[in-house]
N, C-alpha and C positions, 0 to 999 in steps of 0.2 A: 204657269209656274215653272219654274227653270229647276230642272233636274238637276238630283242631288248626284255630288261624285261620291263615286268609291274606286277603291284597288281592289279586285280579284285575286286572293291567291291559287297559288297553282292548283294546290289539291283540290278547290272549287271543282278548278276545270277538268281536271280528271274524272272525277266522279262526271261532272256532266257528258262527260264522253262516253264514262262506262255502262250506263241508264238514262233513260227516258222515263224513269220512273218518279225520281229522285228532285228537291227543290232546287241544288243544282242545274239540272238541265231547264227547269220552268224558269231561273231564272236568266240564262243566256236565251231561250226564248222571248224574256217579258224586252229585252234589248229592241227586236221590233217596235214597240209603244214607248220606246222611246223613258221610262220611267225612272232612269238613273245615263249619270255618266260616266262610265268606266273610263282610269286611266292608267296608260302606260307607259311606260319607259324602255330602250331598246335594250337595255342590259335583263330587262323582265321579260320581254317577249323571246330574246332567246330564250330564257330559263323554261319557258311555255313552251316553245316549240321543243325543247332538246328532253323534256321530258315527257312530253306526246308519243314522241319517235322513239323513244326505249323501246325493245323487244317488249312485247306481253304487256306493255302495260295500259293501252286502250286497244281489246280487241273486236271484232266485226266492223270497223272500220280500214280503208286503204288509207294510205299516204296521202292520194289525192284527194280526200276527205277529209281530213286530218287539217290538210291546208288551207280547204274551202273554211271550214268551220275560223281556224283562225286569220285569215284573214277578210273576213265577214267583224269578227270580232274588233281585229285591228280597222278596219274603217267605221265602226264606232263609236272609237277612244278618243281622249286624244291626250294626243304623242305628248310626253312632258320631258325635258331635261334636263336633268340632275346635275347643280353644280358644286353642293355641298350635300357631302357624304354624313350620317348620323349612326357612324360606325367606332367603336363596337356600343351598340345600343342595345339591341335584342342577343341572346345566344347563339343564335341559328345564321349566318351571313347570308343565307338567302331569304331569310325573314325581313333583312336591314334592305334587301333588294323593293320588297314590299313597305315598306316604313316611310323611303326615302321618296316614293314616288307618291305618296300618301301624303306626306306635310309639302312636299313642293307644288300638289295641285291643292293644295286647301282641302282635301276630300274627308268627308263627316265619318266615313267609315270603309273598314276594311275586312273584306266579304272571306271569311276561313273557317276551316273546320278547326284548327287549332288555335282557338281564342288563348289559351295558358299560353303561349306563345310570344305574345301579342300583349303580355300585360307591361301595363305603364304607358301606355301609347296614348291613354285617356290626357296625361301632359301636353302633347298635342294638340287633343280637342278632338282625338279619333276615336269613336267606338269600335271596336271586332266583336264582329257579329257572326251567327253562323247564315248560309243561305236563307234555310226557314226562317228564322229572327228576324233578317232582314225585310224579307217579303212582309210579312206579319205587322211588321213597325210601318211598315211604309205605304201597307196596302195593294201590294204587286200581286 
């Protein structure tokens, strides 16, 4: 069965940086099996990295960790390039960050904590979902 894609939004991955506790972090673990395909775009992984590296806001991690983790992540994904912009679609421009790498890989959904965010994307054929949702839907 060939894994389903999704987009990761940022705040996913924050949280999974901040706890081990969290369905976040289970689910950049379930990446190992392989049960989804994360994609990205380079205008998105900056956004991941430059909001990684803010002061405070993933701590008990180094830098050098910080960078192991994404790019573990980035050889995962795979890289998409965005040649048509779906701006202004969403309210947020870095939501349309997330939107745009979602309809150009075909991906079924887009993994966030802020679903309100993210409404009307069902046009696409995208569901947002949160982490747990996702797992739960999917069996991860």
């Amino acid at each position: 069965m060939k894994p389903v894609k999704v987009v990761i939004d940022t705040n996913v991955l924050v949280a999974a940086f901040r706890s081990k506790q969290g369905a976040s972090y289970k689910l950049l673990i379930s990446l190992i099996n392989g049960a989804y395909q994360p994609n990205i775009s380079v205008p998105l992984f900056v956004e991941y990295e430059s909001v990684k590296k803010r002061a405070g806001m993933v701590g008990g991690l180094t830098e050098k960790d910080i960078n192991a983790i994404l790019d573990y992540l980035l050889s995962k994904s795979s890289i998409r390039e965005i040649f048509y912009l779906w701006r202004p679609c969403l309210k947020d421009p870095k939501d349309n960050l997330v939107l745009e790498v979602a309809v150009e890989s075909q991906s079924e959904y887009i993994i966030t904590f802020n679903k309100k965010d993210f409404r009307g994307v069902d046009k696409f054929g995208i569901k947002a979902v949160t982490p747990q949702e996702f797992m739960i839907e999917r069996g991860i």
